[in-house]
N, C-alpha and C positions, 0 to 999 in steps of 0.2 A: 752797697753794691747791689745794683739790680741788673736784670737779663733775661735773655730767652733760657725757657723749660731744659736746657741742657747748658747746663757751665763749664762742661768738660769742652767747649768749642769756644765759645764765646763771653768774654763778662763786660761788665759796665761800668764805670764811676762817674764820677759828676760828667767830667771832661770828654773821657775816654772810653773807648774800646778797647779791648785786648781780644784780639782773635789769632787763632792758632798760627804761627808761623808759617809760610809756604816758601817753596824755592822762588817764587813766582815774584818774591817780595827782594832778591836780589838786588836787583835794579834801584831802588830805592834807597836801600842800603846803601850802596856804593856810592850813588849821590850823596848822601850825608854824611856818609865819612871817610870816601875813598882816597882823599890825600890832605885829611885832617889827622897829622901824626901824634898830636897833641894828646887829641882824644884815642885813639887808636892804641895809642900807649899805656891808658887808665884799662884797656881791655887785658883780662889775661891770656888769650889766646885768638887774637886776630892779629891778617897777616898785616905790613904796613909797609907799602901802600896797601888800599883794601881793594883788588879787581875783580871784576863782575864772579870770574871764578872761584877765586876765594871767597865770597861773599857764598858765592852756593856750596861750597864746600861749608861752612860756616854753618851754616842753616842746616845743610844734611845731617851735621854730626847733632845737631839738638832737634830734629825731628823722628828722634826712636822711641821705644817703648818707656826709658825709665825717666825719659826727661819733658817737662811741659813747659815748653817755650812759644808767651806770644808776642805777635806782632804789636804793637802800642802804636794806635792810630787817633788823631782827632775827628770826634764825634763831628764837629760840624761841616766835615772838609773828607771824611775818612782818610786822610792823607796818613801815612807810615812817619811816624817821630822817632820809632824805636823800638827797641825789645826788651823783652824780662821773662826771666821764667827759674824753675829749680829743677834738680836733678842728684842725684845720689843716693847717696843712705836713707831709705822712710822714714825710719825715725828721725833723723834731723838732716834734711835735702840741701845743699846750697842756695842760694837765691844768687842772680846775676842779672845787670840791665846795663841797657847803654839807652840815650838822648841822643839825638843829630844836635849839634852848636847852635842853630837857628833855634832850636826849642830849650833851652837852656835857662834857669834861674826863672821860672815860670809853674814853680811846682809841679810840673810834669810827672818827673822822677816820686815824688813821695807819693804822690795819689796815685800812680800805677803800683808802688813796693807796696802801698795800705790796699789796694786790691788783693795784690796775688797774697797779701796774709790773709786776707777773708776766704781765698779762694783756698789755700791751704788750711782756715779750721774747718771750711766745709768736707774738706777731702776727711778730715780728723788726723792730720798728722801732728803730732807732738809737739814739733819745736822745728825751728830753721834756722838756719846760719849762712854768714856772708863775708865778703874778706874783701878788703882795698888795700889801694896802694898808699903808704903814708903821705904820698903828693898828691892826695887828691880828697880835701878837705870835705869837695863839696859831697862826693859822692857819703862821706864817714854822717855827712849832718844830714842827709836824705835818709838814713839806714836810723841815727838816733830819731828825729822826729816819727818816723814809725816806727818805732819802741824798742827796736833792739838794743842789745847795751852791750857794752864794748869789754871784750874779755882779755886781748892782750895780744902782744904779736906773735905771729906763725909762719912756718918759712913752708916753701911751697917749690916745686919746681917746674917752669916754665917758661919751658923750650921757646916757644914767641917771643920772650923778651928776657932772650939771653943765658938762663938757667935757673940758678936758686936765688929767691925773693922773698923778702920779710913783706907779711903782708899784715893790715891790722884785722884783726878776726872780731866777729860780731855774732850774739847767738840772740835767739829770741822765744821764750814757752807760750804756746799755742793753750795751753789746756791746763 
């Protein structure tokens, strides 16, 4: 991972940028997944359908202090493919991302999650963790190829998709 003198704004990988999430980046969103249920459904808290408003309502809640959520754009297009970022507990934050469909089985997802862990031992946090949904294989094999291992299932509860869900949980040590 390389970048400009400040990473807390922006990182780099081969492909990609990550730069910090804006409301501004709505619109994008919603084109890539505004009535893709499919994918919307792998999310645990987006609405479905996804409209321009909820898309910003979406973004506002991961633009605070405790959470670092960016944009995931292609380097040679700057175009918005997606997001990823973490938030919670320091000691071990959640990690969370979504692909738009057209970006899909294209390594996208693992060379952004191997970013934000660079980005997260640079911060020096410990350890991270991440959770899926048992129907979504690809997301479990994005999360192992960057190195998390899989600790077992945990139930969660989320209101977007109905109430209490077994989700599989994945942890990862930093240090």
């Amino acid at each position: 991972m390389s970048g400009p003198s400040n990473p807390n704004n922006y990182l780099c990988t081969r492909r990609l940028g990550l730069r910090l999430l804006e409301i501004a980046d709505a619109p994008a969103m919603t084109r890539l997944l505004g009535n893709d249920s499919e994918a919307l459904q792998m999310s645990a808290s987006m609405a479905d359908p996804l409209t321009l408003e909820a898309a910003q309502d979406w973004i506002s809640r991961r633009t605070v202090a405790d959470q670092r959520v960016f944009g995931i754009l292609l380097m040679r297009s700057g175009e918005l493919i997606g997001a990823i970022g973490f938030g919670g507990p320091k000691e071990m934050p959640h990690v969370g991302y979504w692909i738009g469909r057209p970006h899909w089985n294209q390594g996208f997802a693992t060379e952004a999650v191997l970013g934000l862990v660079e980005y997260a031992r640079w911060l020096g946090i410990p350890a991270l963790q991440a959770d899926t949904f048992p129907n979504n294989p690809a997301s479990s094999r994005v999360l192992m190829k960057a190195g998390f291992h899989y600790i077992g299932q945990v139930g969660h509860e989320l209101p977007a998709r109905g109430g209490h869900c077994e989700l599989n949980h994945y942890e990862m040590k930093l240090s």
